[in-house]
N, C-alpha and C positions, 0 to 999 in steps of 0.2 A: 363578898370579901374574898371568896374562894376563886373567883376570875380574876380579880386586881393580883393575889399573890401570883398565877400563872402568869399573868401577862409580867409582873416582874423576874419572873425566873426565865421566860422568854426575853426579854429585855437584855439582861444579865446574860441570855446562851449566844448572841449575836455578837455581845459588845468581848466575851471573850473569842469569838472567833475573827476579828477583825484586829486583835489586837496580835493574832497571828498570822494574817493579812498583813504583810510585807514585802519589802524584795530590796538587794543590792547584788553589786559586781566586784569582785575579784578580781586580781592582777595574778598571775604565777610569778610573774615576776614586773619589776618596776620598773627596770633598764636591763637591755640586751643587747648585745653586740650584733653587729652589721650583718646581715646575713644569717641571722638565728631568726628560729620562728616565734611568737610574741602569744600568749595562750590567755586569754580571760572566759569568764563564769558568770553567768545572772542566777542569782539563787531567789527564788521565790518558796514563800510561806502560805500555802493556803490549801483548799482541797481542790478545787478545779483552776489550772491555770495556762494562759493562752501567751507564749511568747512571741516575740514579732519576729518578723522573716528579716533575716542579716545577708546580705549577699557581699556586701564590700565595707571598711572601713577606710574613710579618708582614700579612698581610690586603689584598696589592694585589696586583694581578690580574698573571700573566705576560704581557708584551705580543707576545713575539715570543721564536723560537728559533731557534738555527741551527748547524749540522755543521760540522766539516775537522777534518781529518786533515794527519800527514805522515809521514816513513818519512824515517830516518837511520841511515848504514851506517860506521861508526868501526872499523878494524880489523879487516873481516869482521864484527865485531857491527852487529845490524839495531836499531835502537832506533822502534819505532811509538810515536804520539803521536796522542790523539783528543781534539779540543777538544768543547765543548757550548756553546754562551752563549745567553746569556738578558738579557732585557731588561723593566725595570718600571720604572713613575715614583709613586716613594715621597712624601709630602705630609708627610713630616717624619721625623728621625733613626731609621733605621731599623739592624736588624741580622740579617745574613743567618748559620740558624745551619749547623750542621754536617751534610755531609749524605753517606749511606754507599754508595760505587764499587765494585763490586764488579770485579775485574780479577784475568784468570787463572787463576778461581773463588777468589781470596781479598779479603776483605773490606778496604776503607782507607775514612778517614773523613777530609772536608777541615775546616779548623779557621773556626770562625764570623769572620766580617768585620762588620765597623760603618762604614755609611754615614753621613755628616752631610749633611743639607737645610739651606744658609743663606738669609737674605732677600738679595734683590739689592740692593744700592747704588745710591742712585739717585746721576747723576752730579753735579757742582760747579760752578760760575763760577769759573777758572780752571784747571780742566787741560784738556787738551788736545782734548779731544771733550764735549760737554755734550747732550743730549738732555733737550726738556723738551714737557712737554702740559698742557694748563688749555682748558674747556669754561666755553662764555659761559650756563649754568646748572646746578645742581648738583642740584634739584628738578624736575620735570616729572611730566605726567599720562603713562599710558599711552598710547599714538597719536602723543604729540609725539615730537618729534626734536630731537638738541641737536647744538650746532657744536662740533668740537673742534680746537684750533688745534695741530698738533706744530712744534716747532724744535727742530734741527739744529745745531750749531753748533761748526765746526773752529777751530783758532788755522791762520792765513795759512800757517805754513813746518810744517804737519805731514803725515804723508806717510800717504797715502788709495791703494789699489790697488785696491778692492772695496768698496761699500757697501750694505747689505739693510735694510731694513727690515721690521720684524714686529710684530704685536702680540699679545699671549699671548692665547690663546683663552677668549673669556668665553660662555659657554652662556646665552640668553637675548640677544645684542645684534647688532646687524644693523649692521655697520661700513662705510660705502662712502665712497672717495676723491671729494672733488667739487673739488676744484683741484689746479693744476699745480705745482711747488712754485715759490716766488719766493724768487730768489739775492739778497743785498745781503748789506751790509757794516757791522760795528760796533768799532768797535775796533780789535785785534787779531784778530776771528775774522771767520771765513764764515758767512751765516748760511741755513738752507734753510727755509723755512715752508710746512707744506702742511696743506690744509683736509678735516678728513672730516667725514661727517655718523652720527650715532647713533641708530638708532632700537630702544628697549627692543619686543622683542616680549610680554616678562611683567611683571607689574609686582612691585617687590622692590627688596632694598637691593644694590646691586652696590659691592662693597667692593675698592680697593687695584687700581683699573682703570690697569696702565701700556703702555708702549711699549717694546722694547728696538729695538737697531741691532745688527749685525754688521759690524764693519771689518776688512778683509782687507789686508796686510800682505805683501811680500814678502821673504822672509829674504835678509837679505843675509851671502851665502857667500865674499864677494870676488872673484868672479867677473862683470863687467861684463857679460860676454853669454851667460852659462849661461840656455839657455833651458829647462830642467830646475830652477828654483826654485820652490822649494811658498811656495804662498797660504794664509797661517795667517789664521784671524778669530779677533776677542775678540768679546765681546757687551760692550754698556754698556747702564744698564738707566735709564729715565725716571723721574720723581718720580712716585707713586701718585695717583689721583684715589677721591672718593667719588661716586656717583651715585642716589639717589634716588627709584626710579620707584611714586607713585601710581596705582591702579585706578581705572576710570572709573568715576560712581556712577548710580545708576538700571539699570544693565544695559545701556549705551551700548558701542558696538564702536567707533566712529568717535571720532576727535578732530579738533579745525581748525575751518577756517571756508570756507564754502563755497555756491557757487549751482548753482543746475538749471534744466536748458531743455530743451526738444523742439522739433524743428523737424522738415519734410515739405520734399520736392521740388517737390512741386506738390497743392495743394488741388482740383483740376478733372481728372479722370481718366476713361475710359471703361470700361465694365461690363469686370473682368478685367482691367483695364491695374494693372502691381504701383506701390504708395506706397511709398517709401523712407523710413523715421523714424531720426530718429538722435538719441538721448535723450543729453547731458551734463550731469557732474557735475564741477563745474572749484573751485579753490580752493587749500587751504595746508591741508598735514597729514596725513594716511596714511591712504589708500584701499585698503590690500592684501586688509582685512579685508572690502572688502564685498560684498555677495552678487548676483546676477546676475539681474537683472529679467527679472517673464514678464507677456505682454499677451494677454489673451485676448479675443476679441471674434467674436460670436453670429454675426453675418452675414459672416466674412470669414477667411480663410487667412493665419496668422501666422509669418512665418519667421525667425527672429533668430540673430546670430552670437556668438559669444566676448567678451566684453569686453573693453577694451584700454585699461593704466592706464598711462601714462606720467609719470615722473618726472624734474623738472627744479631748479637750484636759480636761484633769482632775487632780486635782493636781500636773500640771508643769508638764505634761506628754501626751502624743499623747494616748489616750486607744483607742482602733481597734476592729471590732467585724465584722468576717465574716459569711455570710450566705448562705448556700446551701439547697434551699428545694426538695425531690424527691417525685414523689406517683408512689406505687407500686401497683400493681394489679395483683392475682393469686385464684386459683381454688383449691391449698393445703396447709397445713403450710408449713411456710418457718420462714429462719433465716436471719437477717439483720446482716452482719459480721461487723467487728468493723474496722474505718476507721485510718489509722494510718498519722499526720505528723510530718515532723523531720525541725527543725531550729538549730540556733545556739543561745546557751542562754547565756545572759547578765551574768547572775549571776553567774552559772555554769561555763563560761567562755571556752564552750566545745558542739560540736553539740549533741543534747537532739533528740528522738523519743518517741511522745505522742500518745496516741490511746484512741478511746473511746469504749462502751463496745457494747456485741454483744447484739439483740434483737430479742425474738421469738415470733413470731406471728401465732396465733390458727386461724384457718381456719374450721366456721360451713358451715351445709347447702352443705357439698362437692358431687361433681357428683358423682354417683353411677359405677361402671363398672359391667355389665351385656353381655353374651353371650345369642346370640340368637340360640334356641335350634331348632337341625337341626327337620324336620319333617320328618319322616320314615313309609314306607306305610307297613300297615298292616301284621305280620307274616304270614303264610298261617300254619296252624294244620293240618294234616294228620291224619282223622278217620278212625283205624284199619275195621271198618266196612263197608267202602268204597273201598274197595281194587278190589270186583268185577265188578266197575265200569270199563266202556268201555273206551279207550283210547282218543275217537273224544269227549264225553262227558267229562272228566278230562282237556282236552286243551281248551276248550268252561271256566269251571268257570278259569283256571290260567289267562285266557285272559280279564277275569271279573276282578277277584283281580287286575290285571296289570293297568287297565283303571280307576280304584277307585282311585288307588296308585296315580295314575299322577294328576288324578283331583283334590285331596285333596291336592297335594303338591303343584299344582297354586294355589287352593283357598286357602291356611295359604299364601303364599306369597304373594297373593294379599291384603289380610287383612291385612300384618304385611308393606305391604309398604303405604297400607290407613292412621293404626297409624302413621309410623313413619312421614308421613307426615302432619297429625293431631298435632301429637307432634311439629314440626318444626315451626310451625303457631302460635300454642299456645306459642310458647319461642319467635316470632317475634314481635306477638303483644304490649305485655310489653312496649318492648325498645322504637316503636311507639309512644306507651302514654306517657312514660315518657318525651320523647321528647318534643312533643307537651305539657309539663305539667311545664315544669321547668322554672323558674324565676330570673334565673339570671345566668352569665357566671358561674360559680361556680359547682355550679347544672349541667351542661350539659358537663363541662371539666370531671365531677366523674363519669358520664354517660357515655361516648366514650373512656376516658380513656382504658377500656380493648381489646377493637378495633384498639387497637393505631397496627402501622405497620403492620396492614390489608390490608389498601389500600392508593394511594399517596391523594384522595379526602379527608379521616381522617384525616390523619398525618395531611395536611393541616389544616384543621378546630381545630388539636388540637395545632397547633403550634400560630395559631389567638389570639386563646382562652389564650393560657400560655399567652401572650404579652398583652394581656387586663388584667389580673391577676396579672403579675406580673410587666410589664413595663411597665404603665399607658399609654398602647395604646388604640386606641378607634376603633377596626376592628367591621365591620359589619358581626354579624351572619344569615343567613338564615336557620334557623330551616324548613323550607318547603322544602329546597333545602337536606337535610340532613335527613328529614322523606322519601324524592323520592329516596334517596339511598338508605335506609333499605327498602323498599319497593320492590324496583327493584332485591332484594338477591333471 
């Protein structure tokens, strides 16, 4: 009797644990707009539970996944609960179907849900928030830029606690704010205007280009100073634009319009003293594309830094100004040749090739070339009045002369390699001192500059140096470690 009761209280501990053996799915939401992300949940009831692997619904991609749990105790019953959610942005009416939980080794299956993707509403003249955008051309080449103007616009007694602005993300467009927004008044409403600029990086038709806003609201609980009240946003969605973009033809990267110059510090320089060049490309229209000039020249050491393209807008227009600076270093005159680029120009409506002019640089103080004159040992004269001399006496002084001959030609070449070594010492010193002398990265880049691809310890030290100069890096020079190289030559 005492077994049949336990098997019924066993009986009775299963049938309530199965009756928390369950499972469904949740929607966050049941319809979302185009381009929103779409979020559901499988909730399962049990103690041990195994959910399936999701990689895609209906053919878009899972974006994201995430766990929790909770554990609830009702009358001494434990009830466990393990969520799963999942998250994907559907691009039109989709339906999530049925999918099988296994829990407590028995199988449940949740019932298919149906999402709706709608088009966003663009707003109206007359309710209460308006959001609107319009671009002052709707056609353009690839390289141009168009202006896009958004407005804002509240009615005076509507109540604003939070405002964002956003714009849906378009693959190919390069979106950047170029004004600050300007407040005035029309009507009934507030109005906010703010100016960006658009530049297509591909060329292609970009279709149903809008804006949305986010206005956050605070609920009113009737409580005047709960400062525990949630901030709810709505979105409101802009009026759609179409855009345009033509390919540039010929095989042109560049568009706009634009001039080039080279200029020099100084044209009159001393043998190894470094030439500063600094080549611009100034104008209207997008530079991002172009490529980074190289100079090469036969009698002289070329050293150039990064390019540097700044962007400004000026009278409703993007002005652009590229910059390339080089220093040269040589031991003769030379001629800086004129650099040539070619775009496709607005106006002309045709690809253009621009050049700037060539420049000659005088080169004092130049090294000297000198041959070192051979030493030649003494003629020997033959005195008609010596003729009766005796043979053993005649090979006695030839053997004299011979032994002079050789001495004198070690002792010049002993002398002439004392100089040249005197010399080598005296031109080492210098560099020495200057080293140790200089005061600033500036100073010590025009200093080694002519050493440059000497050796890889240079290069290095002169590659620090550009990057302290020119990229506001902060590399640590060792001047001591760079006196023990030249030291070491």
């Amino acid at each position: 009797m005492k077994i049949l009761n336990l098997g019924k209280i066993f009986i009775l501990f299963i049938f309530c644990i199965n009756l928390y053996a369950n499972v469904e799915i949740k929607l966050d939401k049941p319809a979302i707009y185009r381009g929103d992300i779409a979020n559901f949940s499988i909730i399962a009831n049990g103690s041990n539970v195994e959910f399936p692997t999701i990689k895609e619904i209906d053919g878009y991609q899972i974006l994201g996944v995430s766990n929790s749990n909770k554990t609830i105790i009702i009358n001494g019953d434990v009830k466990k609960t393990e969520i799963k959610s999942y998250s994907f942005r559907p691009d039109g009416d989709v339906e999530i179907p049925s999918f099988e939980v296994l829990i407590d080794g028995k199988k449940f299956n949740t019932n298919p849900v149906k999402i709706d993707v709608v088009e966003p509403k663009a707003t109206k003249d007359g309710e209460d928030f308006v959001l609107e955008i319009g671009v002052d051309k709707k056609e353009i080449m690839l390289g141009d830029s168009v202006k896009l103007y958004l407005k804002f616009k509240y009615k005076i007694d509507a109540k604003i606690d939070d405002f964002k602005l956003d714009f849906l993300n378009v693959d190919g467009l390069s979106i950047k704010q170029i004004s600050k927004p300007n407040i005035a008044r029309e009507d009934d409403y507030i109005i906010n205007v703010i100016e960006f600029s658009i530049t297509p990086l591909v060329a292609g038709e970009f279709n149903s280009l809008k804006s949305l806003a986010y206005i956050g609201r605070y609920e009113d609980n009737g409580y005047p100073f709960d400062i525990f009240s949630n901030l709810n946003y709505k979105k409101f969605f802009s009026n759609s634009l179409n855009l345009n973009v033509k390919p540039l033809p010929d095989g042109a990267k560049i568009y706009g319009k634009f001039d080039i110059k080279s200029s020099v510090d100084k044209k009159v320089v001393n043998a190894n003293e470094p030439v500063n060049l600094t080549l611009q490309i100034k104008g209207v229209g997008n530079l991002q594309n172009i490529e980074k000039f190289s100079l090469n020249l036969p009698n002289g050491v070329v050293y150039s830094n990064e390019p540097d393209i700044k962007t400004i807008s000026v009278n409703n227009e993007n002005s652009v100004e590229f910059l390339q600076i080089f220093s040269i270093v040589s031991d003769m005159n030379f001629t800086i040749p004129s650099f040539s680029f070619s775009y496709f120009d607005r106006d002309l409506n045709s690809t253009k090739t621009i050049k700037s002019d060539p420049i000659n640089i005088e080169v004092k103080n130049q090294p000297s070339k000198s041959n070192l004159n051979q030493v030649m040992p003494p003629k020997i004269q033959k005195n008609s009045s010596n003729k009766t001399l005796d043979t053993t006496h005649q090979n006695d002084k030839n053997l004299l002369y011979l032994m002079v001959g050789i001495l004198s030609g070690f002792l010049a070449f002993f002398v002439f390699s004392k100089i040249k070594k005197f010399r080598l010492s005296k031109e080492d010193k210098p560099i020495i001192w200057q080293i140790s002398k200089v005061k600033n990265d500036k100073e010590l880049f025009n200093i080694l500059l002519p050493y440059a691809k000497s050796s890889d310890f240079i290069d290095k030290i002169l590659q620090n140096l550009e990057e302290n100069l020119y990229k506001n890096s902060n590399h640590k020079i060792d001047k001591k470690a760079i006196i023990r190289y030249f030291k070491s030559l």
